[in-house]
C-alpha positions in Angstrom: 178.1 117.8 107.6 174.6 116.0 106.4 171.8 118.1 106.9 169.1 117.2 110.0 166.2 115.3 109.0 163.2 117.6 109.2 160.9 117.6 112.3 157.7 116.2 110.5 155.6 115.6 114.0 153.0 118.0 114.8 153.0 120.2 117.8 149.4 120.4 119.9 148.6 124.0 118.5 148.8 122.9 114.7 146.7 120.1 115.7 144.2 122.5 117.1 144.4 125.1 114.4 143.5 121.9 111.9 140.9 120.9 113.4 139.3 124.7 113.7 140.1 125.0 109.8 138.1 121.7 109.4 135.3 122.3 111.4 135.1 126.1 110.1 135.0 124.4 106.6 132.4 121.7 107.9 130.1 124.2 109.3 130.0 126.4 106.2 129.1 123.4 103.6 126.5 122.4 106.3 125.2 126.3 106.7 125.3 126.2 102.5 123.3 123.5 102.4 120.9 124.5 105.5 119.8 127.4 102.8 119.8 125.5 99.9 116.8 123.2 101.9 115.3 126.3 102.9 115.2 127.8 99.4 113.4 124.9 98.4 111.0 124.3 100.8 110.0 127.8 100.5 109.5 126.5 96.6 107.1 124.0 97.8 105.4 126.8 99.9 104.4 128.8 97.3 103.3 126.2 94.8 101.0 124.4 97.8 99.6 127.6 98.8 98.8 129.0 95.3 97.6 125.7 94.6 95.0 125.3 97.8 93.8 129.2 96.8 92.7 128.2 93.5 91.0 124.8 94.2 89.6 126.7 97.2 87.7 129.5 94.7 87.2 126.5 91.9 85.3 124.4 94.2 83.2 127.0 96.4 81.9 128.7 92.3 81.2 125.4 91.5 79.0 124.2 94.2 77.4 127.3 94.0 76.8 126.3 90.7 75.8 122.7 90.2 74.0 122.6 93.9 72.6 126.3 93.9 73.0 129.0 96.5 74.0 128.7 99.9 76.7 127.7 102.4 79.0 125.1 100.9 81.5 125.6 103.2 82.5 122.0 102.7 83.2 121.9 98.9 86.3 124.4 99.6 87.6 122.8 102.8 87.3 119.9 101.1 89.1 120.7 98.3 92.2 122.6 100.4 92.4 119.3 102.5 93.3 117.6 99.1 95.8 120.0 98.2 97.3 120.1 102.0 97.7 117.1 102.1 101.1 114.9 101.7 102.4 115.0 98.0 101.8 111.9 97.1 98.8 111.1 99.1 96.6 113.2 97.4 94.7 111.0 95.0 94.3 108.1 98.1 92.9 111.2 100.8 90.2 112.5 97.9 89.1 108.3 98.3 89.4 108.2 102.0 87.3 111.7 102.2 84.7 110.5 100.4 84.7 107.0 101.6 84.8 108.4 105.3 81.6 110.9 104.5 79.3 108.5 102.9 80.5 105.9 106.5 79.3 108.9 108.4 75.9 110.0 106.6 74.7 105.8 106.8 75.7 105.3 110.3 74.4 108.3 111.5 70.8 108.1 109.6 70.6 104.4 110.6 71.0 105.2 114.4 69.3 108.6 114.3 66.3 106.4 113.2 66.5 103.8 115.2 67.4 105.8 118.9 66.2 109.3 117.7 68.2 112.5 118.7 70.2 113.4 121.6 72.9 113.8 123.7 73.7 110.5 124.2 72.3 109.0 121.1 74.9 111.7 119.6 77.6 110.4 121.5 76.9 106.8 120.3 76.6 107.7 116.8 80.0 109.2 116.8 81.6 106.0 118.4 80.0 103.3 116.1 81.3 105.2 112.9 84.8 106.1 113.9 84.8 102.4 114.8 83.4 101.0 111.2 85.9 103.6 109.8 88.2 101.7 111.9 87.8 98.6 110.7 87.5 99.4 107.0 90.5 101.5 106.9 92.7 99.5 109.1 94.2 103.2 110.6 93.4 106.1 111.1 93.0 109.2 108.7 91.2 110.8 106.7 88.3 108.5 106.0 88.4 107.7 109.8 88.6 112.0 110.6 85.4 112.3 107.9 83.4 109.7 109.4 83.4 110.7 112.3 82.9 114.5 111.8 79.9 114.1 109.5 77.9 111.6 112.2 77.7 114.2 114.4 76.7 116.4 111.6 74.0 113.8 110.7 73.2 113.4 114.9 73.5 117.2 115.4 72.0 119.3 112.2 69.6 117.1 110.5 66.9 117.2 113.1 66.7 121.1 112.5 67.7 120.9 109.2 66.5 117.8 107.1 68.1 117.1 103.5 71.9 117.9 104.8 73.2 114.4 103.7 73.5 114.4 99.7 74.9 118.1 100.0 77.4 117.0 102.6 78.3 114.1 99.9 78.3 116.0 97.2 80.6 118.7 98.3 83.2 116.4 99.5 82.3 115.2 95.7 83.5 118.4 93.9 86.1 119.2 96.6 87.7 116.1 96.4 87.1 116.2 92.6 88.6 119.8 92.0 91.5 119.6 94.1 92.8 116.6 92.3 92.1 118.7 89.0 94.0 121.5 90.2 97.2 119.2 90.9 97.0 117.2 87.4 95.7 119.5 85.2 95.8 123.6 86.2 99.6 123.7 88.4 101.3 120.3 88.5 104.3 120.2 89.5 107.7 118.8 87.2 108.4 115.4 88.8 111.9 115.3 87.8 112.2 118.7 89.3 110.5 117.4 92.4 112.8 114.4 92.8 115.8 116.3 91.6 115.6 118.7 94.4 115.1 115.6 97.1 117.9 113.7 95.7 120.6 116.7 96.1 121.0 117.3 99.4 121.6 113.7 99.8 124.1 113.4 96.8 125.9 115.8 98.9 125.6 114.4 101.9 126.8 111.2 101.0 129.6 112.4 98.5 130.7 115.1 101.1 131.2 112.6 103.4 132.9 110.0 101.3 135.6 112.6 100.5 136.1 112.8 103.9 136.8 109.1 104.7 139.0 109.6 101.8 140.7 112.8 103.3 140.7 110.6 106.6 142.8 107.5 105.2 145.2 109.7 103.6 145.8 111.3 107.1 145.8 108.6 109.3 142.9 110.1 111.8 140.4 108.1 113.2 138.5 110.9 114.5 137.7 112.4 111.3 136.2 109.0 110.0 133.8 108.6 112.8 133.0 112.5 112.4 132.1 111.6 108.5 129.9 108.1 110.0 128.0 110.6 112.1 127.4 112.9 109.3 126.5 110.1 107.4 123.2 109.1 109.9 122.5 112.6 109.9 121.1 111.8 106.4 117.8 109.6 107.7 115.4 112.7 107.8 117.1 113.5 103.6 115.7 110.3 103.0 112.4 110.2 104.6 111.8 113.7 102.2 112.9 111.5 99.2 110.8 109.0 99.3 108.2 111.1 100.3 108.9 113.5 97.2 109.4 110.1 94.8 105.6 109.4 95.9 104.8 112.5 94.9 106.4 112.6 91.8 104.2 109.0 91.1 101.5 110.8 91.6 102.1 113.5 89.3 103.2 111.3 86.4 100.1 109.0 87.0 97.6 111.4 86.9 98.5 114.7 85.0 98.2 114.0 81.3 100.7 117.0 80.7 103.5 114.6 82.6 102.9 111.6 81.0 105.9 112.0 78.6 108.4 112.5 81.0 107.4 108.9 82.6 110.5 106.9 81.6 113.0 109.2 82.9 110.8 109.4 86.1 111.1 105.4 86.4 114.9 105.6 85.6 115.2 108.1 88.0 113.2 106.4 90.8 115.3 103.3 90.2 118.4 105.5 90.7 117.1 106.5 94.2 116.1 103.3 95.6 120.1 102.1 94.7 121.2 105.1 96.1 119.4 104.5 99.7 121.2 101.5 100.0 124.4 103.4 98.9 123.8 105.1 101.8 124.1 102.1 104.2 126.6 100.6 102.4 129.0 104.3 102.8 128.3 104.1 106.3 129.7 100.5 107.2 132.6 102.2 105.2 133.0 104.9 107.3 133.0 102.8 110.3 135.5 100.3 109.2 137.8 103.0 108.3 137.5 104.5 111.4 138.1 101.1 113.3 141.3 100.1 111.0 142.5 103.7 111.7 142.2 103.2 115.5 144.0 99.6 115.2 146.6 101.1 113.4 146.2 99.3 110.5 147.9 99.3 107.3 146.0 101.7 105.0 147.5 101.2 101.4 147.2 104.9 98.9 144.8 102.8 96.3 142.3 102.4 99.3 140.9 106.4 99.7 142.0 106.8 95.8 139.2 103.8 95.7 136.9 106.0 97.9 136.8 109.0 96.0 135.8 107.3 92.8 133.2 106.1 94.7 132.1 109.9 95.4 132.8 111.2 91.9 130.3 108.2 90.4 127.7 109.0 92.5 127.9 112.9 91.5 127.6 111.5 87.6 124.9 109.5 88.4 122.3 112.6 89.6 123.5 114.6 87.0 123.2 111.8 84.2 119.5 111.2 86.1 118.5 114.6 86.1 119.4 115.1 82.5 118.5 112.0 81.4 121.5 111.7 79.3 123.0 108.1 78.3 126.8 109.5 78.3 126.6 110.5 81.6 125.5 106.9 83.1 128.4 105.9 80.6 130.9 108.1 82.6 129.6 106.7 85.8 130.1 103.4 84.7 133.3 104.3 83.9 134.3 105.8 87.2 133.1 102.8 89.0 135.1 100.7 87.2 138.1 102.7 88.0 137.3 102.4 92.1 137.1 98.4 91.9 140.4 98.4 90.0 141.6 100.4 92.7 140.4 98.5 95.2 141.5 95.4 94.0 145.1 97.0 93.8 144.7 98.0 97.3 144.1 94.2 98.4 147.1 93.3 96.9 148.9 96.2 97.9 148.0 94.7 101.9 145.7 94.9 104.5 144.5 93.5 107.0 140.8 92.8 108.8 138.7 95.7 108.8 140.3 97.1 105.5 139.5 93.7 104.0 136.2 94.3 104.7 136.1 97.7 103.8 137.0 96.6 100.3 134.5 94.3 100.6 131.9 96.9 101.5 133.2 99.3 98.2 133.0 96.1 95.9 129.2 96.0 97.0 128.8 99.9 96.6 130.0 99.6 93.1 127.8 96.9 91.9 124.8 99.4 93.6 125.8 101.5 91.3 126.2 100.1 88.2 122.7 98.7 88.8 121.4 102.3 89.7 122.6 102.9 85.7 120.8 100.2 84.5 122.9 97.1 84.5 121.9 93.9 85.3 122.5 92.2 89.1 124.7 89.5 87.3 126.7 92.0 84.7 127.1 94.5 87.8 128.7 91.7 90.1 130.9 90.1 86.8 131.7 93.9 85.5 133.1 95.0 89.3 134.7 91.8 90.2 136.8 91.4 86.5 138.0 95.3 87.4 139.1 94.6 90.8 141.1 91.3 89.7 142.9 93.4 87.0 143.5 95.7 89.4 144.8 92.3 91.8 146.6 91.5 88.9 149.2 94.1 89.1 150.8 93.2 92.4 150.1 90.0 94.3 151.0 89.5 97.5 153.6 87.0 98.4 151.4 84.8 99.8 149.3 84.7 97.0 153.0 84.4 94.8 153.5 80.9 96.8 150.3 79.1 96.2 150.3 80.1 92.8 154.2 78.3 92.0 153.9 75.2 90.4 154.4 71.8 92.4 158.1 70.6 92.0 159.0 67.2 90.8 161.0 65.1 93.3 164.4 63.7 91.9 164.7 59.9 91.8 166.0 58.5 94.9 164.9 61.1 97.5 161.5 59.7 98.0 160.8 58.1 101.0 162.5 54.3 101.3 160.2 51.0 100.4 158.4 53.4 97.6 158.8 54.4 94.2 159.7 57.5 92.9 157.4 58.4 90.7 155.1 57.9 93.6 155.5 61.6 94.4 155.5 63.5 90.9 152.2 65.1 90.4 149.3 63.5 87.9 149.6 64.6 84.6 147.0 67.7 83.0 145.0 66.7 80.6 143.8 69.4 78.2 
């Protein structure tokens, strides 16, 4: 007697107990990386802080020096608003502090001497320079904050206290002055380390989430697909902090002398992370078209998440071969792209049908993104992905594609169509 087949469909409760296993797993990768951010941006902390204390101290001992005894409570605040400041803004808010002082000391002595002092004359010296500040700057800020705040200074304190405008401008001088010498010279930061620890929590995002539209092709669920496209626009506010730590890392490389000779892997790097934004975008339109050609039941052929994963597994090469800047690294990501697009190419002719068209589509892009991100030409990115995916066509056309390709038969003499000559229908001959 031949043995049963074996029950392979799944009952409810396994379906349940999957799904628990999967989102246990989810939520400790996402709790992982939760501390991870935290660990770093208590990092940050401690480098901003200990750099505002010093520039603080630097800046109040030097006014005291070069402008004698007394209050200069501006040099200091000055000098921590540098450091407080956005990375990467730092050089540009020392300009606009110093721009938006020396707005608020004219304005305000120009008016003072024209209406005198008062109430209302205070009032209307406060208006005109936050609107000049205005309309130099464009936007508000710092130049617009400083303008404002030293005109009524200017309307307030110089009638009781004459002389207050060059110490005014020349603490914002030194503050401005030392906090920018505290950040490039005294405790800069390492740029690479900067943009390294931006770029990693969306390298695993978006790898993490690959896998998973992998994981979701092989199995045939939707819902896991749309989970991983969720995940995957849960990576904007990763982003925002990248480009807001590449700016930074400019900065650094721009003006601290001691960072000057780690420039060209700063500019490869940088190049890497502006390919990888995009490789965000493009992963997402994956994720959604696998989701929608799961949910339409559409033929999903094994090369497909195979083609997926490589897609993962380059990306991973490519931080690591960024962060240490070495050449056999970008080789192996090259590499690993060039294995997807042969797999996806094989999927093609393997079969499918709308949406997973287009998702090979959409991973023939991400490829090219990321041979560019290793330094590759547009054109030799586009030539190097397309000859992998046609070998990869080349191992199993599709019948249709079998049909067009046959050559055109000759028709025998006699079977053509009456009042017309044979050799009417044979085909013209090739030259060459």
């Amino acid at each position: 007697m031949a043995d049963r087949p074996r029950d392979t469909v799944r009952s409810p409760l396994d379906r349940v107990v999957e799904r628990g296993g999967s989102a246990l797993a989810r939520a400790r990768a996402e709790g992982g990386m939760a501390s991870r951010n935290r660990m770093r941006q208590l990092e940050i902390t401690l480098v901003i802080s200990a750099q505002a204390g010093l520039a603080a101290a630097l800046a109040a001992l030097l006014a005291q020096w070069l402008l004698g005894s007394g209050g200069h409570v501006f040099a200091p605040a000055a000098a921590v608003g540098t450091i407080a400041t956005a990375i990467g803004q730092r050089a540009r808010r020392t300009f606009e502090l110093l721009i938006g002082v020396g707005l608020g000391i004219v304005v305000g002595d120009l008016l003072r001497a024209l209406l005198g002092s008062g109430s209302w004359q205070t009032g209307l010296v406060v208006t005109l320079a936050i609107a000049t500040a205005l309309l130099v700057a464009g936007r508000g800020g710092a130049l617009v904050g400083q303008a404002g705040g030293t005109a009524v200074l200017i309307a307030t304190l110089a009638p009781v206290q004459p002389g207050l405008e060059l110490p005014r401008l020349f603490d914002a001088l030194v503050g401005g002055l030392v906090g920018l010498f505290v950040v490039a010279l005294l405790l800069p930061v390492n740029p690479i380390r900067v943009l390294g620890k931006a770029v990693e929590p969306v390298t695993a995002g978006l790898t993490a989430q690959l896998d998973a539209v992998a994981h979701a092709l092989t199995r045939g669920d939707a819902d896991e697909a749309q989970r991983a496209l969720e995940d995957l626009r849960g990576l904007e506010p990763d982003i925002g902090r990248l480009n807001d730590a590449l700016s930074g890392a400019e900065e650094v490389v721009t003006i601290a002398p001691v960072r000057w000779r780690r420039r060209a892997q700063f500019h490869r790097y940088a190049e890497a992370t502006q390919h990888l934004e995009r490789l965000v975008l493009y992963a997402r339109s994956i994720a959604r078209r696998s989701a929608t050609a799961l949910q339409y039941d559409e033929p999903i052929p094994p090369a497909l998440p195979d083609a997926v994963v490589r897609l993962g597994a380059a990306t991973r090469e490519l931080n690591r071969a960024c962060r240490g800047g070495d050449d056999e690294d970008l080789e192996r990501t090259r590499e690993l792209v060039r294995e997807g697009a042969e797999l996806a190419g094989r999927a093609w002719s393997q079969g499918v049908r709308t949406y997973g068209e287009a998702m090979i589509s959409d991973l023939r892009t991400a490829q090219s993104e990321l041979l560019r991100a290793t330094g590759c030409r547009a054109e030799d990115a586009n030539g190097s992905v397309r000859r992998a995916a046609g070998a990869g066509e080349a191992e199993a056309r599709p019948p249709i594609r079998a049909r067009m390709s046959r050559p055109v038969r000759r028709r025998v003499a006699g079977r053509g169509v009456p009042g017309r000559r044979p050799d009417m229908f044979r085909p013209p001959t090739r030259v060459g």
